[in-house]
N, C-alpha and C positions, 0 to 999 in steps of 0.2 A: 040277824047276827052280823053278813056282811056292814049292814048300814053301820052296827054299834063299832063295829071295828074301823071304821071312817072317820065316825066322831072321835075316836079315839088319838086315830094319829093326830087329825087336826090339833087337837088340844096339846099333844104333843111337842107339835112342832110347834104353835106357838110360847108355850112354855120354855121349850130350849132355844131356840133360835130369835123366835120375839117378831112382832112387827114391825115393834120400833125399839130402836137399843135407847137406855135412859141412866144417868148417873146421877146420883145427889152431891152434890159440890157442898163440900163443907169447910168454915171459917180455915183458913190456913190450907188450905188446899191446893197445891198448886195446879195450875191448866197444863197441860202439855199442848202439844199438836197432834200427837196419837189419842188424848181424849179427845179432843174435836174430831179427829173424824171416826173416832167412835161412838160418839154421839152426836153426831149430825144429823141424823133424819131428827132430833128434838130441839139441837141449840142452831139451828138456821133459821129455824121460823119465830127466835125470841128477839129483842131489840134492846142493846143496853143503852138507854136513856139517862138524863140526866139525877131523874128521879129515883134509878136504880145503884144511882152510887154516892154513898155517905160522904159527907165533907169530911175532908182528910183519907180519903181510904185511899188515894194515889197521889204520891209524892213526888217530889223531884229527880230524885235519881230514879224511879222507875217509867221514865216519859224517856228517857234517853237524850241526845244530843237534837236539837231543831237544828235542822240544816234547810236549804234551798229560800229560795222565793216564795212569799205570799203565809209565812208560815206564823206572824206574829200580825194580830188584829189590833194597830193602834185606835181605831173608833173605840176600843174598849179601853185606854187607858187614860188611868185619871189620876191625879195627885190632889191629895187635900190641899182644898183654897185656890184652886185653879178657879182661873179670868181670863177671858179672852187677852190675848198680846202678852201671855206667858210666855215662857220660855225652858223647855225641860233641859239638863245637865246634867254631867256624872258628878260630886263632890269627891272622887275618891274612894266612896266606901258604898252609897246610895244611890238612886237616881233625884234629882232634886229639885223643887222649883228657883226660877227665877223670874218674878214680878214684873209689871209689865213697867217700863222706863218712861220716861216723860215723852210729849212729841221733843223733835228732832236730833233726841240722843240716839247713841250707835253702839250697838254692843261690841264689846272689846276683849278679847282674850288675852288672859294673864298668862299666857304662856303654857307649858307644860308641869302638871303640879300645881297650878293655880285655878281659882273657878272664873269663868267669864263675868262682866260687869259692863251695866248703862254707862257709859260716861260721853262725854263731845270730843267729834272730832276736829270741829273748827277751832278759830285763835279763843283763846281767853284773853283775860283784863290784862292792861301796860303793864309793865314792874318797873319804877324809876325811881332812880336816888338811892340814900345811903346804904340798903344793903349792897350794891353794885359799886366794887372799887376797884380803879384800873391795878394792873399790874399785880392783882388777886387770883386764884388757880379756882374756879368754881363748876361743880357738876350737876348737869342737865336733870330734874327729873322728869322731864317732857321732853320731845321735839318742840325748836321753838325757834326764834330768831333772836341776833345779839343785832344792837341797834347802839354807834357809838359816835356818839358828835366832838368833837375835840377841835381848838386852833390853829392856828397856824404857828405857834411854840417849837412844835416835835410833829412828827410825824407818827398815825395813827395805825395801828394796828390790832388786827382781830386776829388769836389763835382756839385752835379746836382737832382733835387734841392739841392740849397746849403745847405738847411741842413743833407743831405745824403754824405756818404761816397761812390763814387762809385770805386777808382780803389786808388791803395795805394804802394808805394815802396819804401825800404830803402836799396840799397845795395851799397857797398864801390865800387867807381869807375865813379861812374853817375847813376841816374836813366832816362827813358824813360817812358814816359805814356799817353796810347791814351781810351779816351772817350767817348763813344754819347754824343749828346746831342741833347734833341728834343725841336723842335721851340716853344717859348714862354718860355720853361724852365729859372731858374736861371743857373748859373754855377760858378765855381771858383776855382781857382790851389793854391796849399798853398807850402812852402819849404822853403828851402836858397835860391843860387843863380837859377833861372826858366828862362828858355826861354818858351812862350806860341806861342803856333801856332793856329791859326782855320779855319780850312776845310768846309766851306758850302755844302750843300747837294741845289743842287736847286735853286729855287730865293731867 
């Protein structure tokens, strides 16, 4: 009798109390932190793997904000059509490729609101003759140099902005005269007879 009444509680207490507490989680269910550690002696020793969670079943707004260091795996990312000597960028709305440039060009930033682009930094090709006409108000669309050969008639001068005197000369025999000029700038060669030249810096 004593023994049966032993078996008894035993069975008891494990029926009320339990050896191990266990909950069935069901779709839509949400976790607290009071369920975990009310079921801890069962979900400690489980492992949520990659194999355990459905594509799409965790979103973006439920990962919360990434903050600190080391928190974003670039070995992992990739862009369709990626080639060595790409180049990733924001276009404003995406992240975006940019293709790899020829040798010796240099990527160039279009400023803010603009996407970056290959182009050169070094001089480009002469520019000479008739589009270049003294005593004309013309604007830059590079850095570049004004380049102006003129007689001994008048005396030669380079403006930039054009209401600036930048470079001046009057000597018997010919004058030569070379000038900056930065992009967006006005510019304009004044004289007698001028030949103008313009030297691009660039695109």
């Amino acid at each position: 009798m004593r023994k049966l009444l032993v078996l008894l509680l035993v069975l008891m207490s494990a029926t009320c109390f339990g050896a191990t507490r266990q909950k069935t989680w069901v779709t839509g269910d949400p976790m607290t932190a009071n369920d975990l550690n009310a079921d801890w002696d069962n979900f400690h020793s489980e492992k949520i793997t990659a194999s355990n969670i459905a594509n799409g079943a965790v979103g973006n707004n439920q990962l919360g904000t990434i903050t600190g260091s080391g928190k974003i795996n670039f070995s992992a990312l990739t862009v369709a059509g990626q080639v060595q000597g790409d180049v990733i960028y924001h276009n404003g709305t995406n992240w975006a490729r940019l293709g790899a440039g020829t040798a010796g060009q240099a990527l160039i930033t279009g400023g803010a609101g603009a996407n970056p682009a290959w182009g050169t930094n070094g001089f480009g090709a002469w520019d000479a003759g008739a589009p270049w006409i003294k005593d004309t108000d013309y604007t830059a669309s590079t850095d570049g140099l004004v380049v102006a050969m003129g007689d001994a008639a008048d005396a030669l001068r380079i403006f930039t902005p054009v209401a600036t005197m930048r470079a001046y000369m009057n000597i018997a025999g010919g004058q030569c005269l070379t000038c900056p000029v930065r992009k967006g700038d006005t510019w304009k060669v004044t004289g007698g007879t001028v030949t103008i030249y313009w030297l691009p810096l660039g695109n």
